[in-house]
C-alpha positions in Angstrom: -15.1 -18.3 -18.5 -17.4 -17.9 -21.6 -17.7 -15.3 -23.7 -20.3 -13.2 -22.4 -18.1 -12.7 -19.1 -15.4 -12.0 -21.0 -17.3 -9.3 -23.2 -18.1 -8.0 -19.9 -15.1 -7.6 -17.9 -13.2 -5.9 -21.3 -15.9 -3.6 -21.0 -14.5 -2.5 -17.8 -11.5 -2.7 -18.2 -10.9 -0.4 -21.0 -12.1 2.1 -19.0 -11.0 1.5 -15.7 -7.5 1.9 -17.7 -8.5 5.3 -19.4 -9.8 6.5 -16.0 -6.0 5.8 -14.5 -4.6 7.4 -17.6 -6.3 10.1 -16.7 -4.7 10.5 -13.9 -7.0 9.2 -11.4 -5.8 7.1 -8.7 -7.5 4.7 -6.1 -8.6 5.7 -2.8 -6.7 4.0 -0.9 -4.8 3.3 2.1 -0.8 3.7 0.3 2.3 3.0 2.5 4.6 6.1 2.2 7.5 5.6 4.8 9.1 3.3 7.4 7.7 4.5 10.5 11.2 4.2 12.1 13.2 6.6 9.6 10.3 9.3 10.4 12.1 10.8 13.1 10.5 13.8 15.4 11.7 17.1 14.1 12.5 16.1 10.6 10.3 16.8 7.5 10.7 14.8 4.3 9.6 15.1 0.6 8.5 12.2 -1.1 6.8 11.5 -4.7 3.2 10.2 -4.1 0.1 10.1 -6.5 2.1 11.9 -9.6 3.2 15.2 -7.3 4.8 15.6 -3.9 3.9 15.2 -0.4 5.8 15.8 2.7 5.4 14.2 6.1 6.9 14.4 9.7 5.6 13.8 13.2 3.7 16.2 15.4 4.3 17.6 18.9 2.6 14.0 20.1 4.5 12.2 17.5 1.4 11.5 15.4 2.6 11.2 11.5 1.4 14.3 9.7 1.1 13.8 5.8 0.6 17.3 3.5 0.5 18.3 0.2 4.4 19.2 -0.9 3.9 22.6 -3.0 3.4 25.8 -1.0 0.1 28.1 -2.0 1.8 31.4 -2.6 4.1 30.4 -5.7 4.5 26.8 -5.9 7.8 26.5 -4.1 8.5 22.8 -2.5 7.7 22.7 0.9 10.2 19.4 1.7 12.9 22.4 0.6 12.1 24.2 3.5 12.0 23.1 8.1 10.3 22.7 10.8 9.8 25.4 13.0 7.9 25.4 16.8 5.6 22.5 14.8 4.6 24.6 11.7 5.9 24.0 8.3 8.3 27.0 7.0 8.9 27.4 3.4 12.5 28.3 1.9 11.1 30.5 -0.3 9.6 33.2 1.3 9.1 32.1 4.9 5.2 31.1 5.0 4.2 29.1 7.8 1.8 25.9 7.6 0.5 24.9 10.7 -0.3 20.1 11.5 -4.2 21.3 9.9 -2.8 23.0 6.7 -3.3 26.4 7.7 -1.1 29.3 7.1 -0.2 30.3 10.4 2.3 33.6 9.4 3.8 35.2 7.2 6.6 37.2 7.6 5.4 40.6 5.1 2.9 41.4 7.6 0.0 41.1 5.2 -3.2 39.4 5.8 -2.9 35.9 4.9 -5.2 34.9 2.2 -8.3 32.7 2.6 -6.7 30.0 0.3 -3.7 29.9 2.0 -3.8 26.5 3.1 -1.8 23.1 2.1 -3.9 19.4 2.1 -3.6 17.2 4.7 -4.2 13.6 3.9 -5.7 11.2 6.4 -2.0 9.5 7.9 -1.9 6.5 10.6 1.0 4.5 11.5 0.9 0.8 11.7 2.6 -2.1 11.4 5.9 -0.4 11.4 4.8 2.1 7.9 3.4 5.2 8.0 0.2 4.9 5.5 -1.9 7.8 3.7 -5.3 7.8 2.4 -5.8 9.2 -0.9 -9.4 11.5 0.0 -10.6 13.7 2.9 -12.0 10.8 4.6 -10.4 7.2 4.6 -13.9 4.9 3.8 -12.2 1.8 5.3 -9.8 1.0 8.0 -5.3 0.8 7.8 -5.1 -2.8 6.4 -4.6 -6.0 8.8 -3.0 -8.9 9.2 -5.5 -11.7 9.2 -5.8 -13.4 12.4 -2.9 -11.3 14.5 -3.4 -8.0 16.5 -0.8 -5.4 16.3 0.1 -6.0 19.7 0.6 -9.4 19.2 2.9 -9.2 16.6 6.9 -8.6 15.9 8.0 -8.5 13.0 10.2 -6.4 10.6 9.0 -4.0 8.3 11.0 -3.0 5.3 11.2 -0.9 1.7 11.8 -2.9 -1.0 12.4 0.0 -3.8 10.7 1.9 -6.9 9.8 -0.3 -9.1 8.6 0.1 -12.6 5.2 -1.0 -12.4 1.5 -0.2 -11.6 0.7 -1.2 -7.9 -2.1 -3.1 -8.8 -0.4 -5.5 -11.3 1.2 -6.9 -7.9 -1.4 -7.2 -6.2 -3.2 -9.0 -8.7 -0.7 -12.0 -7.5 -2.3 -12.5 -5.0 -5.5 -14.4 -6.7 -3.4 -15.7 -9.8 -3.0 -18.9 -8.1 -2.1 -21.1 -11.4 1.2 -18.4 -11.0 1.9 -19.2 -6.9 1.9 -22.8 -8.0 4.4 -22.8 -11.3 6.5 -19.9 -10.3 6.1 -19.9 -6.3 5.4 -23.7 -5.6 2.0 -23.1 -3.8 0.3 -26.2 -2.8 -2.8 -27.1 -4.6 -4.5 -27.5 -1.6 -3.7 -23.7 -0.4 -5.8 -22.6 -3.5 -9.1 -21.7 -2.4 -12.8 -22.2 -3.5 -14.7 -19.0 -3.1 -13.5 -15.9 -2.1 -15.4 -13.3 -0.4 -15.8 -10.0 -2.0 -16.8 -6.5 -0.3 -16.6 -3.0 -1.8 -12.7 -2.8 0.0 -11.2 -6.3 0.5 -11.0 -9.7 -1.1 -10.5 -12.5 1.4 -9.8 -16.6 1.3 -8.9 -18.8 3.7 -10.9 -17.9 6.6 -11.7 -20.5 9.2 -9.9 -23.5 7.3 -7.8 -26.3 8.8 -5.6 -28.7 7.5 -1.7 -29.2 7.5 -1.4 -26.5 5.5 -3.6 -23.3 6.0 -3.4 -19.9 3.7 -5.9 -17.1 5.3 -4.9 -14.2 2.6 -6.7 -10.9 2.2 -6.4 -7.7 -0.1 -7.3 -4.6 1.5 -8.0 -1.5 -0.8 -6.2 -2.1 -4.0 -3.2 -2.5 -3.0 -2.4 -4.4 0.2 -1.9 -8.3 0.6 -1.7 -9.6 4.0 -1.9 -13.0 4.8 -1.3 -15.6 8.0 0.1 -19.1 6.8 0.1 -22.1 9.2 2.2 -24.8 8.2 3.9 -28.1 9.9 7.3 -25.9 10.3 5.0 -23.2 12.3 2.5 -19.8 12.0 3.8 -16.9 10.3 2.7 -14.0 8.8 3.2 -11.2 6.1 2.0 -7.9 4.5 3.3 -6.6 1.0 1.8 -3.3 -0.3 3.0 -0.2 -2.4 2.5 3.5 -2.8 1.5 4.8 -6.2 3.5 6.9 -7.3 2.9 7.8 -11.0 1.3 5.7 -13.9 3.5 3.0 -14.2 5.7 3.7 -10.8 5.3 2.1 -7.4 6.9 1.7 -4.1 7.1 -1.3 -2.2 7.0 -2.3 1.7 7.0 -5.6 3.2 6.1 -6.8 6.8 6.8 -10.3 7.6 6.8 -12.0 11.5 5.4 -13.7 14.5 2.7 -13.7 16.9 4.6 -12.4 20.1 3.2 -14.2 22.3 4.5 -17.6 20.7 8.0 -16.4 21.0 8.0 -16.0 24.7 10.8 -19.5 24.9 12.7 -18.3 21.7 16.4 -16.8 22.8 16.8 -13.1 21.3 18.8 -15.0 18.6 16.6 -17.7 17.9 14.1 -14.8 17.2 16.7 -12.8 15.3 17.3 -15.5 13.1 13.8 -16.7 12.6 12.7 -13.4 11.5 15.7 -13.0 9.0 14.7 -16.3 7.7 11.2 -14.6 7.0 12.2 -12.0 5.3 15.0 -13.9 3.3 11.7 -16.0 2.3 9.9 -12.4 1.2 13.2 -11.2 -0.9 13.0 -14.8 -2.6 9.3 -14.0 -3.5 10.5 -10.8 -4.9 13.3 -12.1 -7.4 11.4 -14.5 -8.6 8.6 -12.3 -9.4 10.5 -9.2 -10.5 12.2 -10.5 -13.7 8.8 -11.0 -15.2 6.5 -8.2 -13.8 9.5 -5.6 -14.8 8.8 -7.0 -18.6 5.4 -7.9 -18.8 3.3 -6.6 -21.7 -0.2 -7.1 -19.6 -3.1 -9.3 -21.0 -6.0 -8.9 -19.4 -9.3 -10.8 -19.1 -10.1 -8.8 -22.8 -7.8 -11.0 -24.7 -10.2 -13.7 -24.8 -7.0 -15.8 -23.9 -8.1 -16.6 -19.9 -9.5 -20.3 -19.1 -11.0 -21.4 -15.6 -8.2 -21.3 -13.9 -8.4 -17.5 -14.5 -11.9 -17.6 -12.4 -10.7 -15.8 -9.5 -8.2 -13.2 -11.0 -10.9 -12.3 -13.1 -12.8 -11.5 -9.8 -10.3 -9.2 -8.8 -10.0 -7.7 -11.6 -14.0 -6.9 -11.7 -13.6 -5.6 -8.1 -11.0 -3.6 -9.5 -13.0 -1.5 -12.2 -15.8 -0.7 -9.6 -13.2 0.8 -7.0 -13.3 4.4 -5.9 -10.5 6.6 -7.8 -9.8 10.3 -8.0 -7.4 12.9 -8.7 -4.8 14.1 -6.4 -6.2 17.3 -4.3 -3.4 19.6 -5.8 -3.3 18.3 -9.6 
């Protein structure tokens, strides 16, 4: 990398970091719950984006996500129930309809024009319920390279708050002189080129060999990949919510493609799977210890060598993705 590059990229990245301080966040797809523990009839508060959302399921059991604070005075919204479908806050009774609307209140007066809460664009897939952070999602719900949803069991899981950026995580995912010394990666699973749009970063595609890594970042914050191997196909999905400078939440997905489990016992599959995700909590520990500690270098130090070439991509694609403030900061 010579020094022009590097003049370059520290460029952008001092103010791609101002721009989060700011409190501007990318708009992206963010996993916010296990779609299992979203159960009809229950509403939930969660921290998201440095304020408060809450979410529960519609009459059809689509996931409804909504800015948390209620219009009138502020109060919490997750404080308050469901009632017939509409959101009623503890506070002074106001009803907020699936579209953000104020449906009622109880007074009698007219219900002001700005009565209203924000709905974020929700979907449900691959066992999480996922938000987009906009009025419009610009891109699809991350996949899984090379597996349709229907084709696919798996377990989906939350591992936790953690005390870091979401996208210091992700940046794993192309740092591949750290998958080989810390992970083991094999030298050959490193890639060439990557390809590069304006919301994913993919390798992998189309390859062959005893050993075959198809990974791909979606948004900013999403990993998936499908790794074929002499001990079989599996795949996985790590992502995390933002949910203030510095604070992230994490979900995994790891499994199979269903249809190559049609001679596997319910145990065999049971098992298989746990080994999976055994294999995702090991990627975890090994990881946590340093990301929870790190004092982050970027490409600006002037300290990054060739080996650097394709972090230092993502870390380009980074500064030119989308951000913006939360609707109700």
């Amino acid at each position: 990398m010579n020094a022009l590059t590097r003049n370059r990229i520290n460029t952008k990245i001092g103010q791609w970091q101002n721009d989060l301080d700011e409190g501007n966040y990318y708009q992206t797809w963010y996993p916010i719950h296990l779609a299992r523990e979203l159960k009809q009839g229950q509403l939930v508060g969660k921290e998201f984006l440095g304020t408060r959302i809450i979410l529960y399921r519609d009459a059809s059991g689509k996931p409804v996500v909504q800015s948390a604070y209620c219009p009138h005075v502020g109060a919490d919204l997750a404080c308050g129930e469901l009632i017939d479908g509409a959101v009623r806050c503890a506070y002074h009774h106001w009803r907020f309809g699936a579209d953000g609307r104020c449906t009622d209140i109880p007074s009698g007066d007219k219900i002001p024009a700005g009565a209203r809460i924000y709905n974020y664009p929700a979907a449900e897939k691959w066992g999480l319920i996922w938000a987009f952070h906009g009025e419009t999602p610009t891109f699809a719900v991350p996949e899984i390279p090379e597996v349709d949803e229907a084709d696919f069991i798996g377990i989906a899981g939350e591992r936790g708050e953690r005390p870091i950026d979401h996208w210091l995580s992700t940046s794993n995912a192309f740092d591949f002189q750290h998958l080989r010394a810390l992970h083991g990666l094999p030298a050959q699973a490193e890639p060439k080129e990557i390809e590069i749009t304006a919301h994913s970063l993919e390798y992998g595609r189309g390859g062959n060999g005893p050993f075959r890594h198809h990974g791909k970042v979606t948004g900013t914050n999403t990993f998936a990949h499908c790794v074929n191997s002499p001990a079989g196909e599996h795949f996985m999905l790590v992502s995390s919510a933002a949910l203030a400078p510095g604070k992230s939440l994490s979900f995994y997905v790891v499994g199979v493609r269903k249809s190559a489990t049609d001679k596997m016992t319910p145990r065999a599959l049971h098992d298989h799977l746990a080994q999976l995700e055994a294999n995702a909590m090991k990627l975890y520990t090994e990881d946590e210890p340093v990301l929870f500690s790190i004092r982050f270098r970027g490409p600006a130090e002037g300290n990054w060598v060739g080996a650097d070439r394709h972090l230092a991509s993502y870390f380009r694609y980074l500064r030119e993705f989308p951000q913006a403030r939360p609707f109700d900061t």
